[in-house]
Each structure stands twice: as C-alpha cells, then as structure tokens.
Biopython code that builds the backbone (N, CA, C, O; Angstrom):
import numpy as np
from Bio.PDB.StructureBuilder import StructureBuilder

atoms = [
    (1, "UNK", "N", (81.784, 124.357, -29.219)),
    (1, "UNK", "CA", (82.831, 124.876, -30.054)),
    (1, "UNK", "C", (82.203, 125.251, -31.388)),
    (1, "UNK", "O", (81.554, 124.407, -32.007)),
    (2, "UNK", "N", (82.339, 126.252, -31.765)),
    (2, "UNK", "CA", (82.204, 126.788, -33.128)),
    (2, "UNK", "C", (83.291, 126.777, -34.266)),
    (2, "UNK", "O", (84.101, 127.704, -34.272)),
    (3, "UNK", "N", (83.375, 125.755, -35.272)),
    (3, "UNK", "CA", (84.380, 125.594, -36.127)),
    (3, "UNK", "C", (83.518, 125.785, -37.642)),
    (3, "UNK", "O", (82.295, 125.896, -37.734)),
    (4, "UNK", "N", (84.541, 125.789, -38.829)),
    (4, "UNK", "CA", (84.348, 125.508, -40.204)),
    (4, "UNK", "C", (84.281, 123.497, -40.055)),
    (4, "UNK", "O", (84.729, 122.662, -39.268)),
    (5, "UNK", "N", (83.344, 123.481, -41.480)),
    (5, "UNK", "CA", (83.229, 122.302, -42.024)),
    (5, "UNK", "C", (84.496, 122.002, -41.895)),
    (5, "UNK", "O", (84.679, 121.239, -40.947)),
    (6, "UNK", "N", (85.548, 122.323, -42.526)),
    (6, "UNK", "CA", (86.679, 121.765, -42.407)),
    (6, "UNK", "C", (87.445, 121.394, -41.429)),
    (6, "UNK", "O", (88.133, 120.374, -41.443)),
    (7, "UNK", "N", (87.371, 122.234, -40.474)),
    (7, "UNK", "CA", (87.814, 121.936, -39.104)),
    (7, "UNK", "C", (87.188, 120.441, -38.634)),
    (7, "UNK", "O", (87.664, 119.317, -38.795)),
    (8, "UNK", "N", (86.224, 120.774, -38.138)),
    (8, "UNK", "CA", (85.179, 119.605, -38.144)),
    (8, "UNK", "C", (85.655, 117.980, -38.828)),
    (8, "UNK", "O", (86.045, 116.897, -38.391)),
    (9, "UNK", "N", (85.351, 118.589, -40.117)),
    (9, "UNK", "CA", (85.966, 116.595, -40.658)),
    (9, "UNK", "C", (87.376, 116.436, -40.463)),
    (9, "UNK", "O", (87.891, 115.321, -40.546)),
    (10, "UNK", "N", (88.167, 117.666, -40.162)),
    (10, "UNK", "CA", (89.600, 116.938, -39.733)),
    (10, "UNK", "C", (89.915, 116.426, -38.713)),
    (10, "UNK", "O", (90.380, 115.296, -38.561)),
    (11, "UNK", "N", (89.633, 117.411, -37.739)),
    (11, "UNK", "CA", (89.590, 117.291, -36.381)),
    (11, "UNK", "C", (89.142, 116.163, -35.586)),
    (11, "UNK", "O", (89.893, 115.286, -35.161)),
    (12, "UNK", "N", (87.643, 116.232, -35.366)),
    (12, "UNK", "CA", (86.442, 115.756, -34.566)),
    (12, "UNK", "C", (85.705, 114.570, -35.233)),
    (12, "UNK", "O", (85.275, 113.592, -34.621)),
    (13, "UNK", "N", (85.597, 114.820, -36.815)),
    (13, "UNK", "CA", (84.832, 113.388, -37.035)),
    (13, "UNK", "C", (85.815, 112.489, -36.747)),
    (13, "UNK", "O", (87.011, 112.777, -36.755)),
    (14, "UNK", "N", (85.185, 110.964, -36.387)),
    (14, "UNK", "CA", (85.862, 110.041, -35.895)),
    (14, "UNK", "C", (85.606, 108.504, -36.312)),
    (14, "UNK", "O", (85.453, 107.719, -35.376)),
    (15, "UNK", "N", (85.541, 107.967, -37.709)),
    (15, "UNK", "CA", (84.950, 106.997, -37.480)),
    (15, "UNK", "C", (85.950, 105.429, -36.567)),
    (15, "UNK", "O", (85.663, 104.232, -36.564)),
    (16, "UNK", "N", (87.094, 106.152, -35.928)),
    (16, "UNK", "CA", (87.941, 104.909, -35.833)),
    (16, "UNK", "C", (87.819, 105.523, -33.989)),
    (16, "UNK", "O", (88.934, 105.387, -33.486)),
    (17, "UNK", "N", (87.109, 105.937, -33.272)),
    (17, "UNK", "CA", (87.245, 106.594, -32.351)),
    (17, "UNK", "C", (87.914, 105.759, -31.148)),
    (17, "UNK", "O", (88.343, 106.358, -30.162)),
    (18, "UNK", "N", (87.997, 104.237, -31.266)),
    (18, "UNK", "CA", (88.184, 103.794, -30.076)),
    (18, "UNK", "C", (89.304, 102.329, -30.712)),
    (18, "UNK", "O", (89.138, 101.112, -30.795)),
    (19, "UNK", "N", (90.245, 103.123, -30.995)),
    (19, "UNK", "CA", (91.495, 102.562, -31.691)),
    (19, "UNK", "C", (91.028, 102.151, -33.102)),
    (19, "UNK", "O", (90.314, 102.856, -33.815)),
    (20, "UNK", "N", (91.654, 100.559, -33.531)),
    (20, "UNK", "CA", (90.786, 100.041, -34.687)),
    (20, "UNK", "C", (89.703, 99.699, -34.636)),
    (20, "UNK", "O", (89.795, 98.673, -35.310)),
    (21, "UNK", "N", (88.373, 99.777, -34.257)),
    (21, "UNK", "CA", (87.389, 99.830, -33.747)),
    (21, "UNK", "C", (86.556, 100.527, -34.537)),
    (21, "UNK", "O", (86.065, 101.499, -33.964)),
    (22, "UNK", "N", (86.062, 100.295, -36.199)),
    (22, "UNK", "CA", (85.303, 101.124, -36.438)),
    (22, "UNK", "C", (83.740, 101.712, -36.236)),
    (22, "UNK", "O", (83.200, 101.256, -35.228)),
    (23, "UNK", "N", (82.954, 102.610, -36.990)),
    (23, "UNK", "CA", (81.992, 102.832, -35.754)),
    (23, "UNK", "C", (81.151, 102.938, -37.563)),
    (23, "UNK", "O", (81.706, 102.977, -38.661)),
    (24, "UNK", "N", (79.640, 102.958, -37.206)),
    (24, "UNK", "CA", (79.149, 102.810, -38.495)),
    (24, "UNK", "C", (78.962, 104.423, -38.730)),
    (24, "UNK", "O", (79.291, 104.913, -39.810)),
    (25, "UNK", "N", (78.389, 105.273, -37.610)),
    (25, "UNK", "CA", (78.264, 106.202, -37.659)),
    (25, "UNK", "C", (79.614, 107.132, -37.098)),
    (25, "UNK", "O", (80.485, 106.846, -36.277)),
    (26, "UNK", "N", (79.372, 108.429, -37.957)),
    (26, "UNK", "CA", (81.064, 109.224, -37.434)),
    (26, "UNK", "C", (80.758, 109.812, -35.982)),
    (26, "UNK", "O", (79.635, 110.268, -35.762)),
    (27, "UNK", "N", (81.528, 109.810, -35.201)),
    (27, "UNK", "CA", (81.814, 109.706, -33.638)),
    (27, "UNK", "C", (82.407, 111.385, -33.428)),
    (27, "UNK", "O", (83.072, 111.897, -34.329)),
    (28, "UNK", "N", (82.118, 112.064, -32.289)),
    (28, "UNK", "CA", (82.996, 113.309, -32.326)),
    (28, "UNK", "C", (83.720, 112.763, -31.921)),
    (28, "UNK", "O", (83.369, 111.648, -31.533)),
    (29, "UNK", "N", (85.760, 113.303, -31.660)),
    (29, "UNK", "CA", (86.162, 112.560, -30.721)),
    (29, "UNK", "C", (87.660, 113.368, -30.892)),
    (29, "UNK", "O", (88.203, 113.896, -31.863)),
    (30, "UNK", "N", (87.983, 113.229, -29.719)),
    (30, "UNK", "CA", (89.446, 114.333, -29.493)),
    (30, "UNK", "C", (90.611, 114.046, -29.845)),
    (30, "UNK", "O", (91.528, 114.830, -29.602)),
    (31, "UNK", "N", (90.893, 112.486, -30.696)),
    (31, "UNK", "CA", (91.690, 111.824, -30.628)),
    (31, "UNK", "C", (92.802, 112.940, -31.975)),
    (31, "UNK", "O", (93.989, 113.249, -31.875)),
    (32, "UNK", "N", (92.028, 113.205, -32.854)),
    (32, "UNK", "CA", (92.769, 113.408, -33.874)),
    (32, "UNK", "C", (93.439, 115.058, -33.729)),
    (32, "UNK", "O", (94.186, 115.614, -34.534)),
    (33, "UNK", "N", (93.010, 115.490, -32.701)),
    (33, "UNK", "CA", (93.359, 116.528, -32.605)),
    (33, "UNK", "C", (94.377, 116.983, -31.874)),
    (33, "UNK", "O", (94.956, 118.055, -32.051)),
    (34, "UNK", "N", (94.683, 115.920, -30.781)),
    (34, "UNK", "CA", (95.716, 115.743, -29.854)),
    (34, "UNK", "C", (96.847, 114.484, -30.262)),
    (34, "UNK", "O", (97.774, 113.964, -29.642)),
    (35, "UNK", "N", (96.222, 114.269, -31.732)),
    (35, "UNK", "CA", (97.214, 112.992, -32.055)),
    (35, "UNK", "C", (97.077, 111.468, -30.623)),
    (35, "UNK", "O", (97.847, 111.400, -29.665)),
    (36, "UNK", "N", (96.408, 110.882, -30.781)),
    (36, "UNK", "CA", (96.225, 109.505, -29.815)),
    (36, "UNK", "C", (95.075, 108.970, -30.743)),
    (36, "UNK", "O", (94.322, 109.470, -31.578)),
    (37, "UNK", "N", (95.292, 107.695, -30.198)),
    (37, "UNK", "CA", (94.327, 106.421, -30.758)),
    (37, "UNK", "C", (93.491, 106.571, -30.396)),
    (37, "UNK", "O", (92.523, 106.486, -31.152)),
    (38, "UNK", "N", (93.318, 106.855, -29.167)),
    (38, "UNK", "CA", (91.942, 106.472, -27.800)),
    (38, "UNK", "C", (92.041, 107.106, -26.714)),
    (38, "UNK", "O", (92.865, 107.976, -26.432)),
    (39, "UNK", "N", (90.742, 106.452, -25.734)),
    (39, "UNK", "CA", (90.877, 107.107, -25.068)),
    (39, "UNK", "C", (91.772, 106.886, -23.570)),
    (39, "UNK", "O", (91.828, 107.493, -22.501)),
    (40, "UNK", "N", (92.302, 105.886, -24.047)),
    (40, "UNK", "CA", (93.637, 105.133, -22.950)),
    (40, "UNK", "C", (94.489, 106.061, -22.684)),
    (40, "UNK", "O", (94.780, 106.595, -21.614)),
    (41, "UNK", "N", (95.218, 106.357, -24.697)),
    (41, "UNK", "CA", (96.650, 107.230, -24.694)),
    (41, "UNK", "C", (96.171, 108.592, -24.645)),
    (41, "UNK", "O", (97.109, 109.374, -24.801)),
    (42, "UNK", "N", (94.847, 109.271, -24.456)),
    (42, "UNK", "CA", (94.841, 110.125, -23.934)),
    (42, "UNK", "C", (95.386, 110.588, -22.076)),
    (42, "UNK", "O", (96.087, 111.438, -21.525)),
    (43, "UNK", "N", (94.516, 109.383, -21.682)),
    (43, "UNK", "CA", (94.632, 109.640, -20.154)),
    (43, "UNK", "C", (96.211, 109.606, -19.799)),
    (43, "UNK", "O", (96.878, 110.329, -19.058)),
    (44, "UNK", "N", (96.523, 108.615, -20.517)),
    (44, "UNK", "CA", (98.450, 108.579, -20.511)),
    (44, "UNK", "C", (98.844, 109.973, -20.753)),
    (44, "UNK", "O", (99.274, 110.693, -19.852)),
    (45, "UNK", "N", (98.682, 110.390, -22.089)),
    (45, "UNK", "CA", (99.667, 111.533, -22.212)),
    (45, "UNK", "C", (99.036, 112.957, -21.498)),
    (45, "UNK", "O", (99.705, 113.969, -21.287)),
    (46, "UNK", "N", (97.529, 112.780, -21.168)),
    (46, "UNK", "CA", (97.385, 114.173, -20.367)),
    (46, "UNK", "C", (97.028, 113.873, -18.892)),
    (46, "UNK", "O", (96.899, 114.805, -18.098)),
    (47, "UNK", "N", (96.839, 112.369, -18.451)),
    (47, "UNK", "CA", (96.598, 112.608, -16.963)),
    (47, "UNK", "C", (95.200, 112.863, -16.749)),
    (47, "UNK", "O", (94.976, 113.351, -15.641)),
    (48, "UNK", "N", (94.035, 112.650, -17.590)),
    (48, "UNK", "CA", (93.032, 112.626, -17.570)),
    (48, "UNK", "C", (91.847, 111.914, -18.162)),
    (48, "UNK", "O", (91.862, 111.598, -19.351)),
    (49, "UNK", "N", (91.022, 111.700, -17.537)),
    (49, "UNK", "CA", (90.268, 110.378, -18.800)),
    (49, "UNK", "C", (88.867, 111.305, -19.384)),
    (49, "UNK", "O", (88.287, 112.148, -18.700)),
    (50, "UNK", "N", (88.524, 110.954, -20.689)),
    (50, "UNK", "CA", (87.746, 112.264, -21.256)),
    (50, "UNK", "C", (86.398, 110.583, -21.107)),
    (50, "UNK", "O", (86.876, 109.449, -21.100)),
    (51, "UNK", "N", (85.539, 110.706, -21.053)),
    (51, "UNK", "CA", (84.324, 110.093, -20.961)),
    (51, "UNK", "C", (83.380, 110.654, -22.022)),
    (51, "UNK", "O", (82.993, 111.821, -21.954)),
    (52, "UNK", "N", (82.856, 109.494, -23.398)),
    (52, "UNK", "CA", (82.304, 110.302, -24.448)),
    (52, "UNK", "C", (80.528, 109.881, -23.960)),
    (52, "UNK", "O", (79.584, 110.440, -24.518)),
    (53, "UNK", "N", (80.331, 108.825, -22.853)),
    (53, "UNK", "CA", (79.087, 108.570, -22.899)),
    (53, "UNK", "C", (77.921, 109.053, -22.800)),
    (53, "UNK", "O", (76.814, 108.514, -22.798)),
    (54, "UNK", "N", (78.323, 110.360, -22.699)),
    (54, "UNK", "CA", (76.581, 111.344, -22.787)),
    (54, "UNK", "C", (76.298, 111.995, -23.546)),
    (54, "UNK", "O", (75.230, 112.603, -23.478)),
    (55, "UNK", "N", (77.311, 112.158, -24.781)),
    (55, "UNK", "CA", (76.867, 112.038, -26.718)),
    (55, "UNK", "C", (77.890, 113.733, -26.973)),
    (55, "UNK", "O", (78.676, 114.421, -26.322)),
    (56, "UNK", "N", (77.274, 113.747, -28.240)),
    (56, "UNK", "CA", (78.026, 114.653, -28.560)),
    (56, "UNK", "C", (76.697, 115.053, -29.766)),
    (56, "UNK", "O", (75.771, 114.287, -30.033)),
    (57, "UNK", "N", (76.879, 116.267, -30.299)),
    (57, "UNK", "CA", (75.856, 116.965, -31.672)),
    (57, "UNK", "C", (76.979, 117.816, -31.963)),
    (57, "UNK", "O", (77.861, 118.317, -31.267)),
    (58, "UNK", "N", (76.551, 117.848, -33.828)),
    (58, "UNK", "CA", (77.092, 119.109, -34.375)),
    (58, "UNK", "C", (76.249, 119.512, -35.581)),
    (58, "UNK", "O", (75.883, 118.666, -36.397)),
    (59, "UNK", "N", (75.886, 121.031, -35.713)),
    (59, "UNK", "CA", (74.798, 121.325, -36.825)),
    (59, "UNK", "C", (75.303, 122.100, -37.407)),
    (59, "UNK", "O", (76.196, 122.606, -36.728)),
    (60, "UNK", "N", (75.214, 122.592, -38.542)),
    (60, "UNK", "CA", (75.413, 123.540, -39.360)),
    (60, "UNK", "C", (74.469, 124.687, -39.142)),
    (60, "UNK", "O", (73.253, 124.495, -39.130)),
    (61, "UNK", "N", (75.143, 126.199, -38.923)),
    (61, "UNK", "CA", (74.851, 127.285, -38.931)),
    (61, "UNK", "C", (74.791, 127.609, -40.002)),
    (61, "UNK", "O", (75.432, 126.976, -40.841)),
    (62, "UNK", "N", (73.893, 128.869, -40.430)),
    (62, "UNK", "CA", (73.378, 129.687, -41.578)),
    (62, "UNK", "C", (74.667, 130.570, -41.913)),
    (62, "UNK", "O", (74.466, 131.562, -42.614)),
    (63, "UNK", "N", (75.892, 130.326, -41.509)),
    (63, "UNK", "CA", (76.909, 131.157, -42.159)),
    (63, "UNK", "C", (77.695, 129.886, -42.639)),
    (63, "UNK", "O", (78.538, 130.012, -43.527)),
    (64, "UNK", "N", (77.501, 128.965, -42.211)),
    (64, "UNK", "CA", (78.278, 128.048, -42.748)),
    (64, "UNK", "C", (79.066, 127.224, -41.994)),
    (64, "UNK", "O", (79.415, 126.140, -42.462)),
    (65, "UNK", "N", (79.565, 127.739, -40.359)),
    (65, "UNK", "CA", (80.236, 126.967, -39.561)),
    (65, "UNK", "C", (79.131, 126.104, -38.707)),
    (65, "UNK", "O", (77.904, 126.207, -38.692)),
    (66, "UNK", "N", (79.882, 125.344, -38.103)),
    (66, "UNK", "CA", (79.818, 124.352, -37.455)),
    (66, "UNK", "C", (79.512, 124.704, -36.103)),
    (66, "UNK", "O", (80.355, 125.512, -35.715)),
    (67, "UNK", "N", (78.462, 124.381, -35.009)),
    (67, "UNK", "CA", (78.297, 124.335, -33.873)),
    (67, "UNK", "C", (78.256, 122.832, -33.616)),
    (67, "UNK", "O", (77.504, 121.961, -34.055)),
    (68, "UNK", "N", (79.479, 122.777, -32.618)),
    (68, "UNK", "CA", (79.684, 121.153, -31.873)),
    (68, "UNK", "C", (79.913, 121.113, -30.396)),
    (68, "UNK", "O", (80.734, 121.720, -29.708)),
    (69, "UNK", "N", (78.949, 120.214, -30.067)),
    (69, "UNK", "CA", (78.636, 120.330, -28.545)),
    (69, "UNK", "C", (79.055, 118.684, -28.112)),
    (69, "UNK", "O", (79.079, 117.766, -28.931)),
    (70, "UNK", "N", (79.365, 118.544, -26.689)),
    (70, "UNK", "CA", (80.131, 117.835, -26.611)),
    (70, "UNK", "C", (79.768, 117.612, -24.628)),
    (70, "UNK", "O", (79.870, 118.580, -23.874)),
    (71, "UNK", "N", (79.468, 116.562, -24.249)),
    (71, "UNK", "CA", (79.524, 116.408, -22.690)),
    (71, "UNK", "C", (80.398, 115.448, -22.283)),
    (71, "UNK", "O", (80.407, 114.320, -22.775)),
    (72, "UNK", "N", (81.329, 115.905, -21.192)),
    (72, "UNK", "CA", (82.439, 114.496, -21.107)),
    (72, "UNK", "C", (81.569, 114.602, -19.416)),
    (72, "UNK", "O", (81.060, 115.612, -18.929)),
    (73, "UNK", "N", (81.638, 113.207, -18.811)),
    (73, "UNK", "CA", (81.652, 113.141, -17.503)),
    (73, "UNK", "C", (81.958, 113.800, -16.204)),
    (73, "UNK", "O", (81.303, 113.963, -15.175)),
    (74, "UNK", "N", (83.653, 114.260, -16.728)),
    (74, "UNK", "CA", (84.471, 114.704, -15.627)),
    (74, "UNK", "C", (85.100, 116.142, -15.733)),
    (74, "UNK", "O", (84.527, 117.195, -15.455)),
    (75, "UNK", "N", (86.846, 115.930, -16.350)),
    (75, "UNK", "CA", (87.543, 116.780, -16.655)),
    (75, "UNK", "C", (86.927, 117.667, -17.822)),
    (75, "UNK", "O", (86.223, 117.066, -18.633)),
    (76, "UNK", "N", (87.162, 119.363, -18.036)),
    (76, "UNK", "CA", (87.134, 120.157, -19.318)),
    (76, "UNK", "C", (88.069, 119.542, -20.201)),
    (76, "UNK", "O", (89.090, 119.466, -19.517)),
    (77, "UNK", "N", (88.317, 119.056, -21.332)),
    (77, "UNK", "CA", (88.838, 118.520, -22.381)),
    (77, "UNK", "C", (90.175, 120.154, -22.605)),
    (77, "UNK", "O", (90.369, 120.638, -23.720)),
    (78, "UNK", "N", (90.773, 120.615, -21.521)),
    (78, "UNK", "CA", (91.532, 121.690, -21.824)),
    (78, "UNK", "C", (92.630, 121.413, -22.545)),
    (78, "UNK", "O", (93.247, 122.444, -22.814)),
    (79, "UNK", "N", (93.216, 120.241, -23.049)),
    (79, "UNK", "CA", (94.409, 119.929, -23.602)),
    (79, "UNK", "C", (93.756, 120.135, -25.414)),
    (79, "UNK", "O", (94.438, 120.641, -26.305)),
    (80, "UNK", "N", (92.486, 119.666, -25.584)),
    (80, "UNK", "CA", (92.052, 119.730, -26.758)),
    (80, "UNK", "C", (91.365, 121.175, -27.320)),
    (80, "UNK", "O", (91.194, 121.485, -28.499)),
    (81, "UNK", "N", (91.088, 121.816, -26.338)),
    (81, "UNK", "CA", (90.351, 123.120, -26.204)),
    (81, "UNK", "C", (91.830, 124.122, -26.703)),
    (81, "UNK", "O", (91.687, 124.799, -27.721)),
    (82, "UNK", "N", (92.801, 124.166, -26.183)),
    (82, "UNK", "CA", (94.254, 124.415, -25.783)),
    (82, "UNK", "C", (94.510, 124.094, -27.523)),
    (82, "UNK", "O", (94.764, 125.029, -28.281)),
    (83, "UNK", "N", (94.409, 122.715, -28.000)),
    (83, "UNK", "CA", (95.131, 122.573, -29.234)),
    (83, "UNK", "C", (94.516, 123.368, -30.258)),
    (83, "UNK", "O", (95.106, 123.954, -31.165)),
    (84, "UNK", "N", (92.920, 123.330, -29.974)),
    (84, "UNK", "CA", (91.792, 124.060, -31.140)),
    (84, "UNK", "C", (92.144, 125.360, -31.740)),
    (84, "UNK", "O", (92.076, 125.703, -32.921)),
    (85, "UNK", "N", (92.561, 126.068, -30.625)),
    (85, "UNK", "CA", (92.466, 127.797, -30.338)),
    (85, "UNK", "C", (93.827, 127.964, -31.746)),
    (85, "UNK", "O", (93.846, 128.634, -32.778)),
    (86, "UNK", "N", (94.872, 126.951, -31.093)),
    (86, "UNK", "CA", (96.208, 127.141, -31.745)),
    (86, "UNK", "C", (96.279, 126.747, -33.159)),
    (86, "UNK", "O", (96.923, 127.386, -33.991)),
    (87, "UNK", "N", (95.487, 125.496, -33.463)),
    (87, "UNK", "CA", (95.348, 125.248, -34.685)),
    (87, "UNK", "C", (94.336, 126.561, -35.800)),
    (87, "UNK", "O", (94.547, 126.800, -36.989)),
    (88, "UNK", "N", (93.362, 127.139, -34.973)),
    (88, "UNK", "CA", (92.347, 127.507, -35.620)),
    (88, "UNK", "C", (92.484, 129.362, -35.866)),
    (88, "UNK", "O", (91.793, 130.021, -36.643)),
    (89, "UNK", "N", (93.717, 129.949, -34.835)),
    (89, "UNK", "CA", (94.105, 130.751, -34.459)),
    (89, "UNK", "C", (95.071, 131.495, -35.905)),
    (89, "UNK", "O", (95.696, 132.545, -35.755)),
]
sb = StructureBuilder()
sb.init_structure("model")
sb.init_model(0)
sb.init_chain("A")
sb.init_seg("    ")
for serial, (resi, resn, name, xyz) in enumerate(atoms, 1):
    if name == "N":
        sb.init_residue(resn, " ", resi, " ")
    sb.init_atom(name, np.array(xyz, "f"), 0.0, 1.0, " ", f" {name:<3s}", serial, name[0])
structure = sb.get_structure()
C-alpha cells in the first residue's frame, strides 16, 4: 500500500496492536482502520482471521509517501483494503 505519513500514523501504526497489550516497537496493524481491538474482533466482525506473523515494513519514498508492505498467512485483508481506498479516496 502506498499512503502519506499521515495516513500511516493514523491508520497502521499500532503500538496497542493486540488489545491492551503494549508493544515497545510500533506494530503495522489493521485494527484502527476497521475500528477493533484485535485480532479476535476482527475475525468476529469480518469472518476472517488476518495472521501478522511474517512481519510487516514501511519506508519512506523520495516524494514523501509511504510504501507499506504487509504478509498475512491466509485471507487478502479486503475489508481493510475496502476501508483504505474510501478513507483515502
């Protein structure tokens, strides 16, 4: 996904990614974008479980946005992909 800085720290950074659970380092994570805690009330409200264990990167491009890459296990994250377009649109 290609976003602004801003997008980015609203969205995707995460330091609470796995409910109250803080993390030392900021976490990507879909929670804030789909509104849920974790990754429980995700699978609840979309019927799918997003798996963060094979990492995530995001770097800054020479124009200024954000390239953020992201591997889930299973499902395409389409409910969050779906919210991005609309928010960013």
């Amino acid at each position: 996904m290609i976003c602004s800085k801003e997008f980015l720290e609203k969205y995707f950074i995460d330091v609470y990614p796995i409910g109250d659970q803080r993390r030392d380092l900021p976490y990507i994570s879909f929670n804030k974008i789909v509104g849920v805690i974790d990754i429980g009330e995700y699978r609840e409200k979309y019927g799918e479980h997003i798996y963060y264990g094979y990492g995530f990167t995001y770097r800054e491009c020479s124009d200024g946005r954000y390239v953020v890459k992201f591997a889930t296990k299973r499902d395409y994250p389409i409910p969050v992909i779906e919210k991005s377009i609309q928010l960013d649109y």
